[in-house]
BAFI-3210 file (N, C-alpha, C; in Angstrom, 3 decimals, decimal comma, padded with zeros to 6 digits):
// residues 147
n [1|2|3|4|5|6|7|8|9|10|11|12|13|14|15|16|17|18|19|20|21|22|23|24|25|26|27|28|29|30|31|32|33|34|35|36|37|38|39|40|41|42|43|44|45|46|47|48|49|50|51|52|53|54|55|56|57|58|59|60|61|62|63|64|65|66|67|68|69|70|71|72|73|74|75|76|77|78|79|80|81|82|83|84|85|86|87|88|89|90|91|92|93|94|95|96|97|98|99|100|101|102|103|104|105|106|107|108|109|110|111|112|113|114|115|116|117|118|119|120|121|122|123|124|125|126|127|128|129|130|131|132|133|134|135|136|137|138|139|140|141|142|143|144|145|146|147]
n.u [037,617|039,878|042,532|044,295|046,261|048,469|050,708|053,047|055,045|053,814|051,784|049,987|052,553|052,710|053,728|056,963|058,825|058,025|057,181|055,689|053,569|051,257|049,483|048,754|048,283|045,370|044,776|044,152|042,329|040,562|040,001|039,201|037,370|033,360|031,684|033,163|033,243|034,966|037,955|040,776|044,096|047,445|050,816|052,805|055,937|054,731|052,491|049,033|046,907|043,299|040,553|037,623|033,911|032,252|029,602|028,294|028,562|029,866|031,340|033,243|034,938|036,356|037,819|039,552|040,908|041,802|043,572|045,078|046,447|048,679|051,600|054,157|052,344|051,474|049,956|046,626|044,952|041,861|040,295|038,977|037,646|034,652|030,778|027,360|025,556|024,261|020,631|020,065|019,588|021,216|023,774|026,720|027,901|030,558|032,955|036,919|039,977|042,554|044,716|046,782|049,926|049,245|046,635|042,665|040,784|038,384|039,114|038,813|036,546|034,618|035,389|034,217|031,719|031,137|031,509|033,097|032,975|031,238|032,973|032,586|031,018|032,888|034,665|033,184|032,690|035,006|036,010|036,592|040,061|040,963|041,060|041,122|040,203|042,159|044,593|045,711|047,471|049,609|049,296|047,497|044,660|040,824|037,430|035,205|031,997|029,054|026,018]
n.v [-006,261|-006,078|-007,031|-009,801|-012,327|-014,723|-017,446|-016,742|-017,754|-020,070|-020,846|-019,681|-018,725|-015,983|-013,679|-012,186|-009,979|-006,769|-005,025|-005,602|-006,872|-006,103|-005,385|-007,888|-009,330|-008,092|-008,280|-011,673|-011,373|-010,708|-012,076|-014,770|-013,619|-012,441|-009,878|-007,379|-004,169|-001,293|-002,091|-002,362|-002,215|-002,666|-003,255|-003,946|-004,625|-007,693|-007,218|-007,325|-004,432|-004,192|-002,646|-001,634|-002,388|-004,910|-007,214|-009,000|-010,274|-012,377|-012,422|-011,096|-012,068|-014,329|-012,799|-011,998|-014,328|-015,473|-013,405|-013,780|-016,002|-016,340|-016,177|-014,943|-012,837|-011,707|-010,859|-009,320|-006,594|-005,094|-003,560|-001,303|-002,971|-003,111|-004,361|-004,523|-003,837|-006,878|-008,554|-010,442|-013,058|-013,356|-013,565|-014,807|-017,659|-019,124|-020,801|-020,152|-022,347|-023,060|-024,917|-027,959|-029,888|-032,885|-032,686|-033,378|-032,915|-035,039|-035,662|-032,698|-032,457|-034,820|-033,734|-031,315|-032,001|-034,440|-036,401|-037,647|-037,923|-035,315|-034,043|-032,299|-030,372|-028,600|-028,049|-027,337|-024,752|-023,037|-023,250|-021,588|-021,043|-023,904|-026,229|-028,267|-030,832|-032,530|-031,112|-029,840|-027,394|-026,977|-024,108|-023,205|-021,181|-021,799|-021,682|-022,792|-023,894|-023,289|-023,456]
n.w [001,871|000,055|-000,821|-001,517|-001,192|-002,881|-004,389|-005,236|-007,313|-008,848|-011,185|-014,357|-016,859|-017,645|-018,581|-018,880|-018,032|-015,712|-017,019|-018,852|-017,613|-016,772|-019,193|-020,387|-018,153|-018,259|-020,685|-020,287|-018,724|-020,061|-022,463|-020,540|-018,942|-018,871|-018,980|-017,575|-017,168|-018,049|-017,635|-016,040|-015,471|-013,274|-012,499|-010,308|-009,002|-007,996|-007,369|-008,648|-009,065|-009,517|-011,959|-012,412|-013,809|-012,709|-013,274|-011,512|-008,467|-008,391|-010,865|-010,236|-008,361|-009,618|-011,380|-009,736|-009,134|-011,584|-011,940|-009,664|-010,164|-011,913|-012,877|-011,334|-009,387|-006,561|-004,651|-005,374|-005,448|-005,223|-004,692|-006,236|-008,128|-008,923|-008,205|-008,718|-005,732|-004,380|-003,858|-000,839|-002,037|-004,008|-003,392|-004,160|-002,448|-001,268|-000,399|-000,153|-001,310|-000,623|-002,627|-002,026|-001,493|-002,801|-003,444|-005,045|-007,585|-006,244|-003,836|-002,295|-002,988|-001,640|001,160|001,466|000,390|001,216|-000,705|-003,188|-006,012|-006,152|-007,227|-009,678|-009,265|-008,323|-009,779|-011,957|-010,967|-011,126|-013,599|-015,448|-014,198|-014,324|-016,511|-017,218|-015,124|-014,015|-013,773|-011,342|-009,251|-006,378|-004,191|-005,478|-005,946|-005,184|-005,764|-003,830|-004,002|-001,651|-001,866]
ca.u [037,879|040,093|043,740|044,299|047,358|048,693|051,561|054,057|056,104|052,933|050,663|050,472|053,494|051,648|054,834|058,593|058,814|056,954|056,833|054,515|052,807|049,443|048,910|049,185|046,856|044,417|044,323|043,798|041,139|039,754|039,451|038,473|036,009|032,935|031,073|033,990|033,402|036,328|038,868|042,302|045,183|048,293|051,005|054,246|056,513|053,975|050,911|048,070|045,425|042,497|039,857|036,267|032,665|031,758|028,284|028,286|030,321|031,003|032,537|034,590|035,435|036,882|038,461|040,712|041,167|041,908|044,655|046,334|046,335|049,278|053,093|054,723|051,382|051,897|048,739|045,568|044,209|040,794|039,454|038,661|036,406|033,100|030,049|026,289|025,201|023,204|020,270|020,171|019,751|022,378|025,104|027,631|027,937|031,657|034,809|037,953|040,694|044,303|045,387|048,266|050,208|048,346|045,044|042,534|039,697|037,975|039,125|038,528|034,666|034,990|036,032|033,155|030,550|030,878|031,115|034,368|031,631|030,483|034,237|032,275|030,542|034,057|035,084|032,197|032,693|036,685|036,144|038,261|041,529|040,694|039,993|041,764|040,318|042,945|045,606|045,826|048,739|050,161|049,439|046,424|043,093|039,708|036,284|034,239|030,348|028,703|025,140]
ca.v [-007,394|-005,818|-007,837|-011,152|-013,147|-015,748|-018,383|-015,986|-018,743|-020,925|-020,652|-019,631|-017,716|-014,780|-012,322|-012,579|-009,012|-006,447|-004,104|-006,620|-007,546|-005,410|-005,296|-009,276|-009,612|-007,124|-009,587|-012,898|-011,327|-010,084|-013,229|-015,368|-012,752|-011,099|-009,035|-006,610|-002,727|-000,004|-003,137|-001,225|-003,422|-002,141|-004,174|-003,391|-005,756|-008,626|-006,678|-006,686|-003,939|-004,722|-001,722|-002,003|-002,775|-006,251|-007,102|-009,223|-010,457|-014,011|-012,190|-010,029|-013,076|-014,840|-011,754|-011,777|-015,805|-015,422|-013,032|-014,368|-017,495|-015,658|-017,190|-013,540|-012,146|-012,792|-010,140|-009,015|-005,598|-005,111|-002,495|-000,810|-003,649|-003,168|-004,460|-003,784|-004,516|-008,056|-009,107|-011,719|-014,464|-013,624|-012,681|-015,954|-018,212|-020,157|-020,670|-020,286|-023,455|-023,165|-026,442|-028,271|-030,736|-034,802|-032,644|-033,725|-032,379|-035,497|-035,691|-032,117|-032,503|-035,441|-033,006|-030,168|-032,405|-035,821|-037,403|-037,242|-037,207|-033,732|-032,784|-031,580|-028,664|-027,574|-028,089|-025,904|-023,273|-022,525|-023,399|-020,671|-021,156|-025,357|-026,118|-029,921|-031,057|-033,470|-030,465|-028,471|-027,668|-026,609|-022,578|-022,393|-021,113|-021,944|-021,461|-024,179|-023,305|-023,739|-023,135]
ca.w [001,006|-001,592|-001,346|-001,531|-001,213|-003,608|-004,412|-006,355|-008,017|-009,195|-011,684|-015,165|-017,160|-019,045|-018,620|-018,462|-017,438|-015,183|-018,061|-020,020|-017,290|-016,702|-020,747|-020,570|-017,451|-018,688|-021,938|-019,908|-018,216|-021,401|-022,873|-020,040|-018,696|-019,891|-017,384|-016,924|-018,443|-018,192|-016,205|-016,101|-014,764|-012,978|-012,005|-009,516|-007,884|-007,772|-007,023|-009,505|-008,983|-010,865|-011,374|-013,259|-013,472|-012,993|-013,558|-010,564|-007,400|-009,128|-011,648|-009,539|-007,382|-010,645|-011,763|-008,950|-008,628|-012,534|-011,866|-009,066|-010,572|-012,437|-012,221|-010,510|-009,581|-005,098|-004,387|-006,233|-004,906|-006,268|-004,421|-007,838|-009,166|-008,146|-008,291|-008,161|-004,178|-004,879|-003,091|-000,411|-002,485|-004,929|-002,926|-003,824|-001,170|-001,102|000,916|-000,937|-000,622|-001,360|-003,206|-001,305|-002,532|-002,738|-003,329|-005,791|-006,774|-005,903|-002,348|-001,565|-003,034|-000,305|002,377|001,702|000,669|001,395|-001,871|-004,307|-006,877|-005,917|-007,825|-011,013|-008,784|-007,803|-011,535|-012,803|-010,434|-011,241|-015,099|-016,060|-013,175|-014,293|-017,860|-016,855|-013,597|-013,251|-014,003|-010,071|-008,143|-004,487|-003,994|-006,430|-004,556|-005,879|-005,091|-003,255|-003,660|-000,571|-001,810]
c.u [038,498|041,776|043,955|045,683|047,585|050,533|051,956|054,276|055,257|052,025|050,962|051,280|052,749|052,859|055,728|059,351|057,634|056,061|055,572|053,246|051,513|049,140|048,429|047,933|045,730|043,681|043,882|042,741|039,994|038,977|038,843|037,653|034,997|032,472|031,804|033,968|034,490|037,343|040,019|042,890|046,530|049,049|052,430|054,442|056,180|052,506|050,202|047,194|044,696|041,334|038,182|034,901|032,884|029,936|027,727|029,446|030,918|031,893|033,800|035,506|036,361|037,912|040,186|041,359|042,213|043,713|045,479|046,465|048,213|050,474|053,590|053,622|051,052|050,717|048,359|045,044|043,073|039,320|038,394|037,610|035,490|031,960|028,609|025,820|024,021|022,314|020,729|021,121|020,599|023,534|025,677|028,175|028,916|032,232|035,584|039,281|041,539|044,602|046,537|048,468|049,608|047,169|044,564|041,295|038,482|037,745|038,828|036,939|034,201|034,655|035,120|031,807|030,218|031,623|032,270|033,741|031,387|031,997|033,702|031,651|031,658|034,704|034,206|032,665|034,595|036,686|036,868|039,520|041,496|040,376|040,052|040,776|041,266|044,146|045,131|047,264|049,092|050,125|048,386|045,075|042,192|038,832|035,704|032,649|029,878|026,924|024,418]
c.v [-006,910|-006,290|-008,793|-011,548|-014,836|-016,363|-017,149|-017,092|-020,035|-020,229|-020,317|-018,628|-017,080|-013,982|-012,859|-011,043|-007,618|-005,277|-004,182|-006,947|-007,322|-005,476|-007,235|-009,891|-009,452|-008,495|-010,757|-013,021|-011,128|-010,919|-014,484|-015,105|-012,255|-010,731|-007,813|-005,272|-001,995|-001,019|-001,957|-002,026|-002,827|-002,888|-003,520|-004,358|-007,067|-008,162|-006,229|-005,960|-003,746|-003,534|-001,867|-002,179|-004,124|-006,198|-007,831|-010,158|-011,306|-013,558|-011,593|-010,916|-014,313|-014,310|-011,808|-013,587|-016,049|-014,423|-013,454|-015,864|-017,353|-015,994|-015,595|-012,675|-013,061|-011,991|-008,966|-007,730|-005,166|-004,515|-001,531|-001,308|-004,020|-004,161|-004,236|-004,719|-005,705|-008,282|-010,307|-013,120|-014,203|-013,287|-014,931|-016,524|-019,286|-019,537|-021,066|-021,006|-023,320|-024,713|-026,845|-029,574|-032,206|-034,129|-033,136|-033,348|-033,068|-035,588|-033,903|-031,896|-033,253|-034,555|-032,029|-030,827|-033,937|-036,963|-036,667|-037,447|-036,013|-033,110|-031,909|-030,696|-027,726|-027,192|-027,071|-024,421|-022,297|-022,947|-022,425|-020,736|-022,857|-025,564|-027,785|-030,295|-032,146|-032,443|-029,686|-028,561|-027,096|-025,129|-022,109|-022,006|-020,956|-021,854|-022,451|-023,441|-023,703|-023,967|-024,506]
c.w [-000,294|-002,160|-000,585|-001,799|-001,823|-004,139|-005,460|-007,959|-008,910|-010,428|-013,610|-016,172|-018,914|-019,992|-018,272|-018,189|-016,536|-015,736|-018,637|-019,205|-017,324|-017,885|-020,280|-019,374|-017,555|-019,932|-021,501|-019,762|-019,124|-021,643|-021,953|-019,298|-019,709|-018,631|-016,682|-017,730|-017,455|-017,385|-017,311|-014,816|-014,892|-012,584|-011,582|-008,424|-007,518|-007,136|-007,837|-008,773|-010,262|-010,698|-012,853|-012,821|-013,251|-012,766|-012,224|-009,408|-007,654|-010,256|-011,006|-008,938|-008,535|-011,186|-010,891|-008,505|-010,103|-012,123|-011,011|-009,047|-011,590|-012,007|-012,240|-010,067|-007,676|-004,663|-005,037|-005,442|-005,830|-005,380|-005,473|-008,493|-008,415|-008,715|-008,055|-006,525|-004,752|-003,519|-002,332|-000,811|-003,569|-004,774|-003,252|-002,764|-001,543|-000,396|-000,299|-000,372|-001,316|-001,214|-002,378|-001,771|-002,063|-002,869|-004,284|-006,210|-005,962|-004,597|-001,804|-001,779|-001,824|001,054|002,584|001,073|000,887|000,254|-003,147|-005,505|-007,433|-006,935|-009,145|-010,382|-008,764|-009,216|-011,937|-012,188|-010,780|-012,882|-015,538|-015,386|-013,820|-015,607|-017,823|-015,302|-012,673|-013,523|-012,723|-009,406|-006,845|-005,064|-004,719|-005,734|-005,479|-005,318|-004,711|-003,242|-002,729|-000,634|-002,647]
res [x|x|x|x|x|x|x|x|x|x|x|x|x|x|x|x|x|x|x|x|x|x|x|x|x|x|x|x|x|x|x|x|x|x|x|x|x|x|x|x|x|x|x|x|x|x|x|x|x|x|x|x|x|x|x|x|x|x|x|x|x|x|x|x|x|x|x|x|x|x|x|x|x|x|x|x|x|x|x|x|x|x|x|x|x|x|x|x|x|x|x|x|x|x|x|x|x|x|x|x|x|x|x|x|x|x|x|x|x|x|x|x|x|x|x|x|x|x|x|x|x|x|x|x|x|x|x|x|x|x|x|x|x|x|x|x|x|x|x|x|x|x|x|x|x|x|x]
***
C-alpha cells in the first residue's frame, strides 16, 4: 500500500513548476497536518514521494489524500511514511471514493449509508481535502468511514 493514483489535471494549484513543487507540497502538508515528524517531500514528473513519521494511519491516510489532491500531482508514493502498527480497534476502517461528475456529498452519504444526512460524517472525515462541502469535483478521492 505505498502508491496511489490520482486525477493529474484536478485539484488544487500549489506549483506552476516541478522545481517548486516538493518545497510547496511539503508546506501544504505542513500546515494542514500535525502528526508528521522528519516528512521530506520529493517530487518528479507527477510523482510525489512522501517520507516521515506519522503518529497514526489516519494521518498517513490524509497525508497522501492531501497530496494527491494536488493540480500536477497524478501518483503519491508513500512508502516512506510510516506509522506505529495500531491495535485492532484502531486500525481506520474506510473505503476510499473517487468523486465523478453529478456527485454530492449528500447522495454519496445516501449510497454508503442510507441517509444523505449521514454527508457531515463524510465532511468530517476529509475536513482538510473539503473545507466547502458543497465545493467537490470529478477525480478527487476521499475517505468514506465505514466504522
Amino acid at each position: 500500500m505505498g502508491l496511489f493514483d490520482f486525477a493529474k489535471d484536478v485539484g488544487r494549484q500549489l506549483f506552476d513548476t516541478d522545481k517548486e513543487a516538493a518545497d510547496n507540497i511539503k508546506q501544504h502538508l505542513d500546515i494542514k497536518l500535525s502528526g508528521i515528524k522528519n516528512l521530506d517531500v520529493a517530487f518528479d514528473d507527477g510523482v510525489a514521494t512522501i517520507c516521515g513519521e506519522c503518529v497514526n494511519e489516519a494521518t498517513r491516510n490524509s497525508a497522501v489524500l492531501l497530496a494527491g489532491d494536488i493540480k500536477g500531482v497524478e501518483k503519491v508514493v508513500a512508502d516512506g511514511l510510516t506509522f506505529p502498527e495500531p491495535k485492532e480497534e484502531e486500525k481506520e476502517k474506510v473505503e476510499y471514493y473517487e468523486i465523478v461528475s453529478g456527485d454530492t456529498l449528500g447522495g454519496i452519504a445516501k449510497r454508503f449509508y442510507g441517509k444523505a444526512s449521514q454527508y457531515t460524517r463524510i465532511h468530517a472525515a476529509n475536513k482538510e481535502l473539503i473545507p466547502d462541502p458543497n465545493k467537490i469535483y470529478p477525480g478527487q478521492k476521499i475517505k468514506i468511514p465505514l466504522d
